[in-house]
N, C-alpha and C positions, 0 to 999 in steps of 0.2 A: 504494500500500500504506500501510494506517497501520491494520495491528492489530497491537496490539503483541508477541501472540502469532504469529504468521506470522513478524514478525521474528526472535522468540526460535528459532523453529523452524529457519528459513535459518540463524541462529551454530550452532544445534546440529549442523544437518547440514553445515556446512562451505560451506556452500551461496553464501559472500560475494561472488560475480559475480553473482549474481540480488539482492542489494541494491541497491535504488538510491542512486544515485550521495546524493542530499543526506544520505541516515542517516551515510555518509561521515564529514560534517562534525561530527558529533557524540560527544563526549570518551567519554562511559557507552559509547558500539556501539561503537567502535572498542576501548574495552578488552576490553569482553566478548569481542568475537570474537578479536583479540591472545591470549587467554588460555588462549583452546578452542586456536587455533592461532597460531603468530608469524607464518605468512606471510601471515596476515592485513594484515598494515601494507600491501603489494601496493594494499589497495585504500581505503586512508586518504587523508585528505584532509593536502597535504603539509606543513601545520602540527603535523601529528599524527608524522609521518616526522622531523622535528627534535625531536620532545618526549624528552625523556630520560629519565622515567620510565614513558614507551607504551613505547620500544625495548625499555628495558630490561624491561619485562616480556615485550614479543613476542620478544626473543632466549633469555629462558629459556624458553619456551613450545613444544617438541618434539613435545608427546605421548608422551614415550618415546620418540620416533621419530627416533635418528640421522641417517635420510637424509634426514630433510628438509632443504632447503635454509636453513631458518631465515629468521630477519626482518632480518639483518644485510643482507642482498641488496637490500631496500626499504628502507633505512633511510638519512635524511640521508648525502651525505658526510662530514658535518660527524663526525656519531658514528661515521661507521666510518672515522675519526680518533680517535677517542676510547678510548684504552689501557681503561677499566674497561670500558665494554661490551664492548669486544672480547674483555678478559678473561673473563667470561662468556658470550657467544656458542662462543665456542671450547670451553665445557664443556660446550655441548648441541649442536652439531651439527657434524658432520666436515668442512662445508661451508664454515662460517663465517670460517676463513684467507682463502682466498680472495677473498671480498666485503672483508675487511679494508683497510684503506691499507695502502701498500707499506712506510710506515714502520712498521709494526708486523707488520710479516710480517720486519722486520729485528728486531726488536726480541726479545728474547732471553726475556727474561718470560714475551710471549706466546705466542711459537715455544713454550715448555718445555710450558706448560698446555695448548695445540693438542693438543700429539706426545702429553701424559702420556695424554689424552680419547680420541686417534683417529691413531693411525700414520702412518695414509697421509696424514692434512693435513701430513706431509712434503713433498709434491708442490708444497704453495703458499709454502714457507720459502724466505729468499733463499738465493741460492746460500752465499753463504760461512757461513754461522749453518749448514748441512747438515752441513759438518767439523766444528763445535763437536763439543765432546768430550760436554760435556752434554745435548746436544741427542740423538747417538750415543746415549747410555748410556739417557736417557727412552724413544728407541725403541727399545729393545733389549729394554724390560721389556713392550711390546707384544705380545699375545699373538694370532692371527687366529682367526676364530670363524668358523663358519657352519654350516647348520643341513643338518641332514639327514632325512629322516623324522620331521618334528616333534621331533629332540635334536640338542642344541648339540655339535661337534664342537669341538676345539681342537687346531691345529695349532702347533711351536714358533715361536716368533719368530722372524718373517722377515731377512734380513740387508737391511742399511741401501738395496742395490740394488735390490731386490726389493721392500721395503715405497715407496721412491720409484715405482715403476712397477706398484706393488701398485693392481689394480682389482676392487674387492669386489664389483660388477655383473654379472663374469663367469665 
């Protein structure tokens, strides 16, 4: 392949397993498609997975779309050590605690920004940071949503046991 419209076409459709591997290595493709989606990094070449300004643009990079898994999941260990991208990751997808390092899943900051974005990344907090009192009160202002005949339903806020074993899939 080397039109560069077929390429354009594959980032637009999502399409980045049918890229070949060498466009990979190249800074421009790898942003573009990070941008359309984060979990684009998946298929970056892993100098591109250490760069701090690819993550951090494929961790804000959602679509809108909460469940994605986000770029934090492909991203260096190094940055998901890295308290500001995490800080960010955690404000676009529910997901992103998790892929986190363990020290920053203690880390009270990012615990607080996770819970304020997405309740249930309660699930990936250490245990003792869950008693925090603040940590309590952020999820408490958590409200569940889900949809029903094309409108958004809202239920009250779940209690602290319930949003821990809260799975919004079922």
């Amino acid at each position: 392949m080397t039109d560069i419209n077929e390429l354009l076409k594959l980032i637009s459709l999502c399409n980045f397993d049918k890229i070949p591997k060498k466009f990979w290595k190249d800074k421009e493709i790898v942003l573009a498609s990070v941008k359309k989606e984060g979990w684009a990094l998946e298929y970056a070449d892993e100098i591109f997975k250490k760069d701090k300004q690819i993550v951090l643009v494929a961790v804000k990079s959602n679509n809108g779309n909460p469940h994605n898994s986000g770029a934090l999941k492909y991203a260096h260990e190094s940055l998901r050590r890295d308290k500001d991208i995490v800080l960010e990751a955690v404000k676009y997808s529910e997901y992103a605690l998790e892929y986190a390092h363990e020290s920053l899943r203690k880390d009270k900051d990012v615990v607080l920004e996770a819970v304020k974005s997405f309740g249930w990344a309660l699930r990936y907090v250490d245990p003792k940071l869950k008693k925090d009192s603040d940590v309590i009160q952020a999820t408490k202002k958590i409200r569940v949503f889900y949809e029903v005949g094309g409108s958004i339903k809202f239920e009250e806020p779940l209690d602290i046991e319930e949003l821990i074993n809260y799975n919004p899939y079922t």
